[in-house]
C-alpha positions in Angstrom: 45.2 -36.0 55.3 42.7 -33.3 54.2 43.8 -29.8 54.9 40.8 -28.0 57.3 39.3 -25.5 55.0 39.4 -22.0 56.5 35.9 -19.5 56.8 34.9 -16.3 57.2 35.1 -15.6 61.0 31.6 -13.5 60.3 29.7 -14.7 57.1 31.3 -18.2 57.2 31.9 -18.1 53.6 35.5 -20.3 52.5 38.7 -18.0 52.4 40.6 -18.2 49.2 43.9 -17.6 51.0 44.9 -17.0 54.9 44.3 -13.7 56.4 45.2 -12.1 59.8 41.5 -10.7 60.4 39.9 -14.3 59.3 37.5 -12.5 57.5 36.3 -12.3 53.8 36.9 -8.5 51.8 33.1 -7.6 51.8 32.8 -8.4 55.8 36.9 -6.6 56.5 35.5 -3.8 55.4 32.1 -3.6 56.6 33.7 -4.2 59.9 36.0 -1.4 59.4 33.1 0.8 58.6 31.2 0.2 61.8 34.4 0.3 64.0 35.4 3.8 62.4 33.8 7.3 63.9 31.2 8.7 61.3 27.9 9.6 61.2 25.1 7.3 62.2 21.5 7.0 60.7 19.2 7.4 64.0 17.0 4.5 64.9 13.6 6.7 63.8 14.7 6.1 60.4 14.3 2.5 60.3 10.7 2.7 61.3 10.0 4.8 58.5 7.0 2.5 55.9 9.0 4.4 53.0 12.2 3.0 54.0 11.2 -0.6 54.6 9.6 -0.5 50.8 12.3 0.9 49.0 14.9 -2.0 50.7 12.6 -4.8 50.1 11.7 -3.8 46.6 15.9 -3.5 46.0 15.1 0.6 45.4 18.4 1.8 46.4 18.8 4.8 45.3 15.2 5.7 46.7 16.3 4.2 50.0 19.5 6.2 49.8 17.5 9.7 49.2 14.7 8.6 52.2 17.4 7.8 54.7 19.8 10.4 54.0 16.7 12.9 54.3 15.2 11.3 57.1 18.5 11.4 58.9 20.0 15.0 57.5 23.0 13.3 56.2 25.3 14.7 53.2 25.5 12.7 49.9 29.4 12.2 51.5 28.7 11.0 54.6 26.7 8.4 53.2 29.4 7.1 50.6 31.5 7.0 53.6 29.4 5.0 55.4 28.6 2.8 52.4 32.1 2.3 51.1 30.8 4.0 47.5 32.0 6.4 45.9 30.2 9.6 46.5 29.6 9.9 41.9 28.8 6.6 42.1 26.2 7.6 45.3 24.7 10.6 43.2 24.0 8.4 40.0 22.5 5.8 42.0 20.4 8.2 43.8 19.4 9.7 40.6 18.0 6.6 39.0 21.3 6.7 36.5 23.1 3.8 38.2 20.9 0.5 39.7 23.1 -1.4 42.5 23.1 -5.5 42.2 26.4 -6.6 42.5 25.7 -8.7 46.1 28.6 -7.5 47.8 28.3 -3.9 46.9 24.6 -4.4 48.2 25.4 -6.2 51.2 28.5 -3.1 51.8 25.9 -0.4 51.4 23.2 -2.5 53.9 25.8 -3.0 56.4 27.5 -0.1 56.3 23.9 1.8 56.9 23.4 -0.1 60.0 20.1 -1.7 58.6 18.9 -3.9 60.7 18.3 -7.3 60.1 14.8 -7.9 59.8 14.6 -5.3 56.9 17.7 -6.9 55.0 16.8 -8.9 51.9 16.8 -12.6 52.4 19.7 -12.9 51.1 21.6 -11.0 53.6 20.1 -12.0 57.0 22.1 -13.4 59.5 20.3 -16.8 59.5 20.5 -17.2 55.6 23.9 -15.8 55.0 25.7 -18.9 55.4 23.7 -20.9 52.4 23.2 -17.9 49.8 24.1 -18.9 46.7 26.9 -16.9 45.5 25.2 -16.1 41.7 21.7 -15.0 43.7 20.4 -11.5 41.6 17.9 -9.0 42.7 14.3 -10.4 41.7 12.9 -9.1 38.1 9.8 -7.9 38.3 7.2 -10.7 36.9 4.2 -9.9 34.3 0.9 -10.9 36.4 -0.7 -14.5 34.9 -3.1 -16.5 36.1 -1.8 -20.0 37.7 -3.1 -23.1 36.1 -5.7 -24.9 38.6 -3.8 -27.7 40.8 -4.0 -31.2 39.5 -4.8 -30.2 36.0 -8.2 -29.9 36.3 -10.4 -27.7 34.2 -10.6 -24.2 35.7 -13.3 -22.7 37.6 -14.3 -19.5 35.9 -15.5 -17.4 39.2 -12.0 -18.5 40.6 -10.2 -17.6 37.8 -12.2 -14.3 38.3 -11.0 -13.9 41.3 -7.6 -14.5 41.0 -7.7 -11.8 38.2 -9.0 -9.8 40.3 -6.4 -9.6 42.6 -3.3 -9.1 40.6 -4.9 -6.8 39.0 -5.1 -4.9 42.2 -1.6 -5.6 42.9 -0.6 -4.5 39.6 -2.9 -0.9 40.5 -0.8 -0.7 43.6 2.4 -1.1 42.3 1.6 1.7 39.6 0.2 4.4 41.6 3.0 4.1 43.7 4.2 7.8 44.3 7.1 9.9 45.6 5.3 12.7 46.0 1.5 13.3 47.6 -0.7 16.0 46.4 0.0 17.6 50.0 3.3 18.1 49.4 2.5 19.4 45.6 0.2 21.9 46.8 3.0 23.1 49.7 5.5 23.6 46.4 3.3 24.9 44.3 2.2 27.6 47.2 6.1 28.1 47.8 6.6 29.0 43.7 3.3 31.6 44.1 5.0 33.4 47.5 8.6 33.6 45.3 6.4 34.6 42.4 4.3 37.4 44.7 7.6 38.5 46.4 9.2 39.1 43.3 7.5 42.1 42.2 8.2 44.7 45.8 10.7 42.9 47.7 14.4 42.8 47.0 15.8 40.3 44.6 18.7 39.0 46.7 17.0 37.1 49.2 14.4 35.9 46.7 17.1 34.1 44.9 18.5 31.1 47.0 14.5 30.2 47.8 14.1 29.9 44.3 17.1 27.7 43.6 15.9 25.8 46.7 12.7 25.1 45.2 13.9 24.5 41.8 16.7 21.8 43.2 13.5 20.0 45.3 11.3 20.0 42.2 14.1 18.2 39.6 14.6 15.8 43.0 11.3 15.0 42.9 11.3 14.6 38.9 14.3 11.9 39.3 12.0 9.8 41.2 8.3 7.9 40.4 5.0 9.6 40.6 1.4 9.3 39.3 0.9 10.7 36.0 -0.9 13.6 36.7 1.3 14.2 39.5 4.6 14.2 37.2 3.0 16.7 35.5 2.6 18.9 37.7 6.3 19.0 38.6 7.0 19.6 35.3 4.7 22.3 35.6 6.3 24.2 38.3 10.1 23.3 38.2 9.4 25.3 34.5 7.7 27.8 36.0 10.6 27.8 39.0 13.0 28.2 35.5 11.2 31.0 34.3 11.3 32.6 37.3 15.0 32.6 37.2 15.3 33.6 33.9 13.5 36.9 34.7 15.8 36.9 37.8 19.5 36.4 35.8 17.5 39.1 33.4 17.3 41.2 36.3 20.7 41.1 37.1 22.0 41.6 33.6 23.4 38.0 33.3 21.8 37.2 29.4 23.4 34.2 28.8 22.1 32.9 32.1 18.9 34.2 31.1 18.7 32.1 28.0 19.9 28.9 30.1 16.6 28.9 32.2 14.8 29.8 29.4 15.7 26.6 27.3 15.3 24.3 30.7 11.9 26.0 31.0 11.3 25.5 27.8 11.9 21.6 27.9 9.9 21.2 31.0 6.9 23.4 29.6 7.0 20.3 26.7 7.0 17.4 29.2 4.1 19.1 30.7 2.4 19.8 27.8 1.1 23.1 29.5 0.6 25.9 26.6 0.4 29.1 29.4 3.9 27.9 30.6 4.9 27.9 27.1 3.4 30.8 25.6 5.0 32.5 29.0 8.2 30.8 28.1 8.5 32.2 24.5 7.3 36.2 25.7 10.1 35.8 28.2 12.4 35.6 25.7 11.2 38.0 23.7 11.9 40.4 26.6 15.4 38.9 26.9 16.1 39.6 22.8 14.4 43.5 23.4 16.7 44.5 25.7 20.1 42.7 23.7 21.1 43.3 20.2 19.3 41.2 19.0 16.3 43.0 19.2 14.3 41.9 15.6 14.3 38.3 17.3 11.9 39.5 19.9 9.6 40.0 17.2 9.7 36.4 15.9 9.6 35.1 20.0 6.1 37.1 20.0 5.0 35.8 17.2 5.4 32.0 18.5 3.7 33.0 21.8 0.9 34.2 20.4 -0.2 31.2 18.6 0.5 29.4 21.9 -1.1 32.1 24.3 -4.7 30.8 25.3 -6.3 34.5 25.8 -6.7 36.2 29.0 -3.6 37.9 30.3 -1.1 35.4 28.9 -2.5 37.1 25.7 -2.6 40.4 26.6 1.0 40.2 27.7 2.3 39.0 24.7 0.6 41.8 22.6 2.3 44.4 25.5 5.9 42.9 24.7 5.1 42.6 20.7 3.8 46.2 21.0 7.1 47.5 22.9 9.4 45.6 20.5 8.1 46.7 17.3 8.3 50.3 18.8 12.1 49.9 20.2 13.1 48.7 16.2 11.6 51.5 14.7 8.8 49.4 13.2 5.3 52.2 14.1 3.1 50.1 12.2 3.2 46.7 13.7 3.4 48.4 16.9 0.4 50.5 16.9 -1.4 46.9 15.5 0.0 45.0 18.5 -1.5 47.8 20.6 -5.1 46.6 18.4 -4.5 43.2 19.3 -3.9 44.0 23.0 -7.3 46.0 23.3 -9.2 42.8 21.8 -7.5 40.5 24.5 -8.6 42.9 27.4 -12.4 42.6 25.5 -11.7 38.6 26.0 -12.7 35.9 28.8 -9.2 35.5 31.1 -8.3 31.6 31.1 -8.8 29.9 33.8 -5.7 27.6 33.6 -2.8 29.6 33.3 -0.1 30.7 35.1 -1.9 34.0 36.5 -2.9 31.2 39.7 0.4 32.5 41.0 -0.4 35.4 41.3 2.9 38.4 41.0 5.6 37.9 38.6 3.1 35.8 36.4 0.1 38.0 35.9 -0.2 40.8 33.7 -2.7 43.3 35.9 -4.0 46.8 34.2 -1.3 48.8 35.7 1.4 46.7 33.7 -0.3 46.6 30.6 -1.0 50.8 31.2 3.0 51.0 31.7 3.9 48.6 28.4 1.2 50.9 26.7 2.9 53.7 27.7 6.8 52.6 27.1 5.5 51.8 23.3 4.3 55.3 22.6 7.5 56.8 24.4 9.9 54.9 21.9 7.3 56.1 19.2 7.8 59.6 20.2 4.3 60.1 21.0 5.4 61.7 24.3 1.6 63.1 25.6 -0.2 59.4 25.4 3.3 58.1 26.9 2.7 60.4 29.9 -1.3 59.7 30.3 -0.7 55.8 30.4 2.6 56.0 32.2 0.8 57.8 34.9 -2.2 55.6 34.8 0.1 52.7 35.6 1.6 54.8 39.0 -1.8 55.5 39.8 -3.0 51.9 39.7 0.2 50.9 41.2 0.0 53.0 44.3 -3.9 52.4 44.7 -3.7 49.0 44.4 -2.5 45.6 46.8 0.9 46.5 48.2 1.5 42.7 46.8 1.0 43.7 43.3 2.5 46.9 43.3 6.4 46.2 40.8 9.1 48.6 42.2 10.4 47.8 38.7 8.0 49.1 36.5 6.3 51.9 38.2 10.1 53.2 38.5 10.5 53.0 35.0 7.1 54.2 34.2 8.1 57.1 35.8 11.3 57.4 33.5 8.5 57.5 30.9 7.1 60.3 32.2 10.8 62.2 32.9 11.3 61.2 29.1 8.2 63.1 27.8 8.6 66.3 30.4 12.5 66.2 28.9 11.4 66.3 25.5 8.6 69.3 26.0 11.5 71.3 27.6 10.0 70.9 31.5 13.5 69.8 33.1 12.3 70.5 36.5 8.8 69.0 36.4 10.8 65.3 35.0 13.1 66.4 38.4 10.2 65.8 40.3 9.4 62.4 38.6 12.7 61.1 38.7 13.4 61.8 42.6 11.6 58.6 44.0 13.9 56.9 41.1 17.0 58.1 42.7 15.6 57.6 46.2 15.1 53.4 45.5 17.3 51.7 47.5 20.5 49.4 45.4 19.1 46.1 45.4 15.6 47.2 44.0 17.8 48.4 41.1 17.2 46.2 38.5 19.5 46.3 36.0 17.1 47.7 33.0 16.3 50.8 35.1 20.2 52.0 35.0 20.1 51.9 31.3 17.0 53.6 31.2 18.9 56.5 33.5 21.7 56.3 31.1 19.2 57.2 28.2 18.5 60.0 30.5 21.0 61.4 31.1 22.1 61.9 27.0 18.8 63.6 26.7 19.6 66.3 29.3 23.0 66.8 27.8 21.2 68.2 24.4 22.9 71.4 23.7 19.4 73.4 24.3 19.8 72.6 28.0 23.7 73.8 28.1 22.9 76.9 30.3 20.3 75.5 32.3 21.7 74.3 35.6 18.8 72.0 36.5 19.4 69.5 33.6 23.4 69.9 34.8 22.5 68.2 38.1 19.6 65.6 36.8 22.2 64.6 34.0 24.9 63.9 37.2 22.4 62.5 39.5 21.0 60.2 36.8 24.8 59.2 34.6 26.7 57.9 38.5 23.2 55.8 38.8 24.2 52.5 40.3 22.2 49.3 39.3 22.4 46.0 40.9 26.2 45.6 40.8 26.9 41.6 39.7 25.8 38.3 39.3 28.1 37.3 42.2 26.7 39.5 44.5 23.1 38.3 43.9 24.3 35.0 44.7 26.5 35.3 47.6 24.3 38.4 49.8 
């Protein structure tokens, strides 16, 4: 007598061995999934056209990322929803892991709730029964024209037209994108208000936006887009990495400094942008000038400025050069940096650069005054220090509130406290260096409390030993706070 051959109580496939629940693994524990409390994906998101094309073209990963956003769930809830883990989750997500196993597929389907008409064939409730076991996503197929029925010799307009339309398929499947141009231009507007911000509000609160921005862009990057458009995203998650290296600068974290710099680097390559890169390379000329490694800045400037395409990418990069040279002791190339800067104000600004930002990444007159100015101070040439250091306040305090740098006009003004100091005028640099000590902490960036600290040695010169003036602007300005930590940036 046969033995009756027991099934799946819910997919009807045969049971290898007897089991209390009567049901296969992959349907135990998809049925323990949906009998389990847990977060649920809400029935909007199954009417999202995204969705529904990133199931049926077996796009897991870009269906995970679409419904977890559409239903503002955690990487975590979805694994436990999915039975995945939540590594496994992340690579799949980031295009590092593909999913094809059937029962995983069927496991993360199920578990989501997916409804039926958007499963794959294979899994809907009136095929389940008679899938084949072995059945594999589909491969994409190279597009060729079908011979004519019955053999016969082919008609050339209809071959024309069948042409015709896999080529358009084949345009459709290609332009494909992740990414419109709307939501570029939204990012690339968020990146100019971070970069405007940067230069007159607190760097605190500027910090997580940036990160924010930074994590959508690489998101983004993970994913498919139109040529042009994956350039752009290169563009601005380097520019979003330059950003934060002038930020971790800020704060005084170097090595952090360097990190963003190399990202920004890479991405500058992949977007084959030479403004981004020449910006890239002047940055880290700025890091090097104020380390100990200050003769690298020099070699930093001298890659930027092959890469620089004129306007004020090129005018900046003759600024920092200019500064450098100064800050090694090196007059010479200094004063022919300051040459080289005056021919790239005489020049046509590019029209592509970075300066579309606007803030942070533009180089206005008052900057360039107050990098003219810092080179003649560290070349001792204290009356031109003063004329251009002032120039810079002027321009500064004249101009859009938007442009105006708490940063540099404060340590323009140290400029001006540094040549007043060295003609013997302690109170007149007393008068400079009040607004300094009136700037609230978190506008301290950390270059301005070494700057005090240089200070405050040149009031402690033995010629000012019975003057009580310099006494009180050498206390004020040596118990000068700057921002305090990395940590603190990150957690206010």
């Amino acid at each position: 007598m046969q033995k009756h051959a027991r099934v799946c109580a819910d997919c009807g496939c045969g049971l290898s061995q007897y089991n209390r629940e009567e049901r296969c693994a992959m349907c135990a524990r998809v049925r323990r999934f949906d009998t389990q409390p847990g977060p649920r994906i809400p029935d909007t998101v199954w009417l999202d056209p995204e969705v529904h094309a990133a199931i049926a073209a077996w796009e897991f990963g870009r269906a995970s990322r679409l419904i977890r956003a559409r239903a503002g769930l955690r990487q975590d809830d979805m694994a436990h929803m999915t039975g995945l883990s939540q590594g496994f989750l992340s690579m799949l997500e980031s295009g590092a892991r593909r999913l094809t196993n059937l029962d995983k597929v069927s496991t993360f389907l199920r578990g989501l709730g997916t409804p039926d008409a958007l499963l794959p064939p294979p899994f809907r409730e009136h095929e389940t029964r008679s899938a084949p076991a072995h059945l594999s996503p589909p491969e994409p197929r190279p597009h060729r024209i079908r011979p004519v029925a019955g053999g016969r010799k082919a008609d050339l307009h209809e071959l024309a037209a069948q042409a015709a339309t896999q080529s358009l398929q084949f345009a459709e499947e290609i332009t494909k994108s992740n990414v419109s141009d709307v939501e570029l231009e939204e990012l690339e507007s968020k990146i100019a208000t971070i970069a405007t911000q940067y230069v007159h509000a607190p760097l605190h609160p500027l910090f997580n936006g940036l990160l924010e921005t930074r994590d959508q862009l690489f998101s983004l990057l993970s994913g498919h887009q139109q040529p042009r458009q994956t350039r752009e995203l290169f563009l601005l998650a380097g520019t979003s990495c330059l950003l934060l290296a002038h930020a971790s600068q800020n704060l005084g974290d170097q090595d952090s400094a360097i990190a963003q710099i190399q990202t920004a680097w890479a991405l500058a390559e992949q977007a084959d942008h030479n403004d981004l890169r020449a910006w890239v390379k002047g940055t880290a000329a700025l890091i090097a000038e104020w380390s100990t490694h200050r003769q690298t800045a020099l070699d930093y400037t001298r890659q930027a400025i092959r890469l620089a395409p004129g306007g004020e990418t090129r005018i900046r990069i003759a600024a920092i050069e200019a500064r450098a040279a100064a800050r090694i002791g090196d007059p010479d190339r200094a004063r022919a940096a300051l040459q080289e800067l005056q021919r790239a104000r005489e020049q046509r600004a590019s029209s592509d650069g970075l300066a579309r930002f606007g803030g942070l990444l533009t180089f206005p007159a008052a900057k360039q005054e107050y990098y003219i100015g810092g080179t003649y101070a560290l070349l001792g040439e204290h009356q031109r220090a003063e004329t251009h250091a002032a120039a810079a306040i002027e321009l500064y305090e004249s101009g859009p509130r938007e442009n105006r740098s708490y940063g540099d006009e404060a340590l323009a003004r140290l400029d001006i406290v540094t040549a007043r100091i060295a003609a013997g005028e302690v109170e007149g640099a007393g008068e400079q260096l009040q607004p300094i000590l009136n700037l609230p902490a978190d506008r301290r960036i950390r270059q301005l409390g070494d700057a005090m600290q240089g200070v405050a040695r040149l009031l402690e010169h033995p010629r000012f030993a019975r003057s009580r003036a310099a006494r009180e602007l050498a206390d004020a300005t040596r118990g000068y706070q700057a921002i305090e930590t990395k940590a603190k940036a990150l957690t206010s």
